[in-house]
C-alpha positions as CSV (number, residue, x, y, z in Angstrom):
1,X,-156.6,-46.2,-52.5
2,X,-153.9,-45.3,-49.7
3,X,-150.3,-45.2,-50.5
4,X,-148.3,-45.3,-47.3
5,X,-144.8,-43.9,-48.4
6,X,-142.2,-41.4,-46.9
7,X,-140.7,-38.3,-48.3
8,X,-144.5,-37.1,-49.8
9,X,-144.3,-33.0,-50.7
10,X,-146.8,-31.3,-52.6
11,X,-146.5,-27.4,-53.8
12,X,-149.6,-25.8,-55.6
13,X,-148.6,-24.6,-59.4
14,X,-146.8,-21.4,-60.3
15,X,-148.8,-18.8,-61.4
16,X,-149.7,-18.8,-64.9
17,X,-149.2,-15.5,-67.3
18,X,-152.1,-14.6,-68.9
19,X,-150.3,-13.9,-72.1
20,X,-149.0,-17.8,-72.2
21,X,-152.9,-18.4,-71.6
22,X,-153.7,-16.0,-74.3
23,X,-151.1,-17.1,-77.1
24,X,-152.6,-21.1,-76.1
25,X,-156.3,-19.9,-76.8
26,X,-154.8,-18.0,-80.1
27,X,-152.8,-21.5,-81.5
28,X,-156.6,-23.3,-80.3
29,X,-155.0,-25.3,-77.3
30,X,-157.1,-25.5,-74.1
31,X,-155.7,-22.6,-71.6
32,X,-153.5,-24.1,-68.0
33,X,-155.5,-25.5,-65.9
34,X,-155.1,-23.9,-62.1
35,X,-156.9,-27.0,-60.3
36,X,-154.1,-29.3,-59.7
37,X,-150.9,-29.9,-57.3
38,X,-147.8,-31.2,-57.8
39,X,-147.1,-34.1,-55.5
40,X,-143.3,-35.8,-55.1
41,X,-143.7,-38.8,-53.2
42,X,-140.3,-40.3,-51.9
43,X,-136.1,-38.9,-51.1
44,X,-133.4,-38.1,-53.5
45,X,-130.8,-40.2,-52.5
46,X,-127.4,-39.0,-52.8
47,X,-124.2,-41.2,-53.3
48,X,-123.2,-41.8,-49.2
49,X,-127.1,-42.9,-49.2
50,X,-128.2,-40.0,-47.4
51,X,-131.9,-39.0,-48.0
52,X,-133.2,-35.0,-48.8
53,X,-136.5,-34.1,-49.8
54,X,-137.3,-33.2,-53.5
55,X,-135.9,-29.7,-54.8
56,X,-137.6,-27.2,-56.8
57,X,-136.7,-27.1,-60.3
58,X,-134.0,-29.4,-61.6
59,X,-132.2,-29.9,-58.4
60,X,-128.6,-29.0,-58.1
61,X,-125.7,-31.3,-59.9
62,X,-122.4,-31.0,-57.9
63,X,-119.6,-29.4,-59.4
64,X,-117.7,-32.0,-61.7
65,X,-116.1,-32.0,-64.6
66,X,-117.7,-33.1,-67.7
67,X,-115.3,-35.6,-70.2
68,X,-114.6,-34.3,-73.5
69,X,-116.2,-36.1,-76.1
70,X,-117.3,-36.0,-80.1
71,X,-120.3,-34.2,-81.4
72,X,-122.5,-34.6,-84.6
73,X,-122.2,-31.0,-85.1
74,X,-125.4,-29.7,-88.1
75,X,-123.6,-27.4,-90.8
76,X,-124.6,-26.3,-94.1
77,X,-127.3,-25.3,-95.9
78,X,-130.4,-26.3,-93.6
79,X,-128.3,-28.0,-91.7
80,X,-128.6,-31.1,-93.1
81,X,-124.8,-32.2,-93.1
82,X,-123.1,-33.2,-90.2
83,X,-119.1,-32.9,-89.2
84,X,-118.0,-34.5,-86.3
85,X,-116.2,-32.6,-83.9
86,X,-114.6,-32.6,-80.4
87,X,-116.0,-31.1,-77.2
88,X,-112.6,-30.4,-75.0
89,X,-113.6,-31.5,-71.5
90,X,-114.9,-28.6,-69.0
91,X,-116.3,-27.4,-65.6
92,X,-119.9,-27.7,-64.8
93,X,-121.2,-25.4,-61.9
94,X,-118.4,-24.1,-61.4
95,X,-118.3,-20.9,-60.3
96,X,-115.8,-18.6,-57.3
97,X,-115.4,-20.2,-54.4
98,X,-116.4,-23.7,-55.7
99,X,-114.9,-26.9,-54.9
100,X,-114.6,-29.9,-56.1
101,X,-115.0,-33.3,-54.3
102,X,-111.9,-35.3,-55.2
103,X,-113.0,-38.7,-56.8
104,X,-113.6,-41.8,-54.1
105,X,-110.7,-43.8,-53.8
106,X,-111.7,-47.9,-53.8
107,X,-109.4,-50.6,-53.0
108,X,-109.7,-53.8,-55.5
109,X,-108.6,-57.2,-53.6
110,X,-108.7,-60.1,-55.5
């Protein structure tokens, strides 16, 4: 089979501990395998529509902030109540000498 696509980036795996490998034989589970490769096939696209290639880890989320909200928060004895309460709204990856993007601007014509 060929695949004929854009954006393809492969990294072999991280090196595995051998303690991870050791507690996995322990609990019976099959150690990592080392035989394989990680392969992204295609952009991230950001909002203007711009294209970058795949980032390690999680990627990187803009600074924004993040809308307060309610939470089923667990309480009690095994934590088998729940109390709502409210989440006040905050920064996320913020940090010195962070900006923020002001929010785009659209014009509505009917």
């Amino acid at each position: 089979m060929t695949l004929h696509v854009r954006g393809i980036s492969t990294r072999p795996p991280a090196p595995v501990s051998p303690k991870l490998d050791a507690a996995r034989i322990k609990k019976g589970k099959p150690p990592i395998t080392k035989d394989y490769v990680t392969v992204h096939i295609g952009y991230v696209t950001d909002r203007q529509g711009k294209q970058h290639d795949y980032a390690e880890g999680r990627g990187h989320v803009k600074p924004h902030l993040r809308c307060g909200h309610y939470k089923n928060q667990a309480v009690g004895t095994g934590r088998l109540d729940r109390k709502r309460i409210w989440i006040e709204s905050y920064l996320v990856n913020y940090g010195p000498g962070t900006t923020i993007d002001p929010p785009p601007q659209y014009l509505v014509v009917p």
